[in-house]
N, C-alpha and C positions, 0 to 999 in steps of 0.2 A: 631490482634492475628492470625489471615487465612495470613496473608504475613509471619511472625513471623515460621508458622510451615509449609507454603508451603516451604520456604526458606531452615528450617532445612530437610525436604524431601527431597531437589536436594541434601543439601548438602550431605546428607547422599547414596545418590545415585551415586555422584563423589567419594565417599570413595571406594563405593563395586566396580564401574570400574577399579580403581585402582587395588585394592585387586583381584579382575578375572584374570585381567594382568598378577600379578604377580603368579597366582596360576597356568596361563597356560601355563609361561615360565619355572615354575618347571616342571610340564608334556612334555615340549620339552626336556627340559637336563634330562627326565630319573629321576624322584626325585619320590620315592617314601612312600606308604601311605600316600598324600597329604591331611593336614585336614585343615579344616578352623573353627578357635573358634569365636562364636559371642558373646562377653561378657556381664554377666549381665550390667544391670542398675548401679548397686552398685559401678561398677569398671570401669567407663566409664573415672574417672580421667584420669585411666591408660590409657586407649585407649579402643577401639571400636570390632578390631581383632585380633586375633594371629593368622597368616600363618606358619601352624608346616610342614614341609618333609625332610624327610629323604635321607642321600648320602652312598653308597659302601663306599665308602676314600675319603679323604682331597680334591685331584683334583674335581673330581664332585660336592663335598659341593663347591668350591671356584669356581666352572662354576657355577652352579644354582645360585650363591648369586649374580657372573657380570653380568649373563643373564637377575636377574631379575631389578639390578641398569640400566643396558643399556636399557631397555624395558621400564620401569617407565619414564626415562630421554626423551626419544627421541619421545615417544608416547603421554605423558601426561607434559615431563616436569619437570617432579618433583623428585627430588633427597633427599635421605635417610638423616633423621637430625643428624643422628649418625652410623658409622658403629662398629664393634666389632667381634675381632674373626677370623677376615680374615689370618691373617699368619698362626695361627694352623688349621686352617678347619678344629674343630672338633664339633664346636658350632658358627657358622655367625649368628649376631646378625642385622637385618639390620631395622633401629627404623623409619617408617613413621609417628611419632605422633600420626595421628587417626589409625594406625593399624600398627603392628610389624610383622618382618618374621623372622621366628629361622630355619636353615638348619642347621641338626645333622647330626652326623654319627650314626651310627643304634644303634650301643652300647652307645654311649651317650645319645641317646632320652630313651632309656630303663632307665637306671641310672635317669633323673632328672624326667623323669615320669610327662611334662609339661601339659597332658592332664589331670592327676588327682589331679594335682595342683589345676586347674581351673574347678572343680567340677560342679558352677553354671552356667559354660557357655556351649553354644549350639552347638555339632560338627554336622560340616556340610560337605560333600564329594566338591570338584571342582563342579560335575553335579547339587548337589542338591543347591548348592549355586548359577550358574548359572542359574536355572530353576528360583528360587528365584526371582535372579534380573531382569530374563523378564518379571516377573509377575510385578514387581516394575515401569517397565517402561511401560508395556501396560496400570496399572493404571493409570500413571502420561499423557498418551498422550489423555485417556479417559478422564480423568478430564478437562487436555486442550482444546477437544473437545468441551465439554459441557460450559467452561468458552465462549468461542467463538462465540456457539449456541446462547447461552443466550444475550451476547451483538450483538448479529442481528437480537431478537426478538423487540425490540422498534423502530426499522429506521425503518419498513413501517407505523408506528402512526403516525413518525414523517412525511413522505412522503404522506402522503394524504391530508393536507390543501394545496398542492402546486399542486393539480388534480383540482380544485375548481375556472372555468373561471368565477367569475362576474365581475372582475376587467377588460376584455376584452371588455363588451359591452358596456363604455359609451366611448369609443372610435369610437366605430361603430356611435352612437345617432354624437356625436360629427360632422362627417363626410358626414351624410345627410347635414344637409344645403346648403353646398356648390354649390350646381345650382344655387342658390339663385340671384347670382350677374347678370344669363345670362336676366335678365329682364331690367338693362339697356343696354344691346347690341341688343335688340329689338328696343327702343327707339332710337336708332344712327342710327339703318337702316333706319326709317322712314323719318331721315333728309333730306338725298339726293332726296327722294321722292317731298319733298316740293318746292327744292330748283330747280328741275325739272321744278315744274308748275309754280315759277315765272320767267323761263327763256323766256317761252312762252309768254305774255305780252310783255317782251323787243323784240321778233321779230315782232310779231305782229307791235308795234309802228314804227320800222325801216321798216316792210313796206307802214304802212299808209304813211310816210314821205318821201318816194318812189315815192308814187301814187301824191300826195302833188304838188311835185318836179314837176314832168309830166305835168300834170294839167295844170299850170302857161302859161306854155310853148304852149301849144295847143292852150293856149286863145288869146295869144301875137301871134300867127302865123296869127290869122284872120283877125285884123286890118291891117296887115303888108299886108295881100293883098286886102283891102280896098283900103289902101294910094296905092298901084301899081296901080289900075284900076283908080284911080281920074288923075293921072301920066299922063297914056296914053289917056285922056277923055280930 
């Protein structure tokens, strides 16, 4: 139902742009006692407004009625579902469905007397109707306002379980252990240690086997000069 009548709101609010338009293309062409009727409820079939102003003669009434087709057309688009009255310019009947414009000649507005026809509807001046519709729009951007407000009141609820690090520290716990391994690269240094002290041994034996070798030799030199001294004896 809130979409249902925000809807009818704007739409009601494109009507009165419309109808401003055209209300202040008659105040350009010179149209006077420009009135704007806001019709009851009862007679909404009919339409929503009647745009009444008055022309001097036929040329001026058949200016303010192109001024105000050329204006609607080009501004908003929107072209008259019916025109009436244009050849004699004494009565332009110019039919926007939600709201009608009638340019008289001064003695013809007198004669059909369209404003006491429409007894139960609201006249309202160009200004007071403009005044109107800023009021209209300053509500409609208040209200937007506050729709707006209101859906940026719940993201910081939502925004605070993603402030909340426990999820970070079992990554840290995770990440200690990792020295762990340097306790066998302790054990591998210690190898060349070992392999040092049994190099020791193998020289050791290459030089007892040295000394060995020598030995032999010194002993076999003695008799050799034994047998030399029996030689010469």
């Amino acid at each position: 139902m809130a979409t249902i009548a925000q809807h009818h709101q704007q739409t009601r609010i494109q009507i009165r742009n419309l109808v401003q338009a055209a209300s202040a293309a008659c105040e350009d062409k010179k149209g006077l006692d420009t009135r704007i009727l806001e019709l009851d409820p009862i007679d909404a079939g009919l339409s929503d407004f009647f745009l009444v102003t008055s022309a001097t003669n036929d040329r001026q009434a058949i200016a303010i009625a192109d001024e105000i087709e050329h204006r609607l057309k080009t501004e908003f688009g929107v072209v008259p579902n019916s025109v009436e009255g244009r050849r004699h310019g004494q009565w332009i009947l110019l039919d926007y469905v939600d709201f009608v414009v009638h340019v008289f000649l001064a003695e013809r507005r007198a004669f059909y007397d369209i404003e006491r026809l429409r007894k139960s509807a609201r006249p309202l001046t160009p200004a007071e109707f403009d005044a109107e519709l800023k009021s209209a729009l300053a509500a409609k951007t208040l209200a937007a306002r506050d729709k707006a407000a209101a859906k940026a009141k719940p993201t910081p609820a939502k925004s605070k379980p993603a402030t909340v690090k426990p999820k970070s520290k079992p990554s840290v716990v995770k990440a200690t252990p990792a020295p762990k391994p340097k306790k066998p690269a302790k054990k591998g240094v210690a190898a060349p240690a070992v392999k040092a002290k049994t190099v020791k041994p193998a020289a050791k034996k290459i030089a007892v086997k040295k000394v060995l070798a020598k030995k032999p030799a010194a002993k076999s030199a003695a008799p050799r000069k034994a047998v030399a001294k029996k030689k010469k004896g």
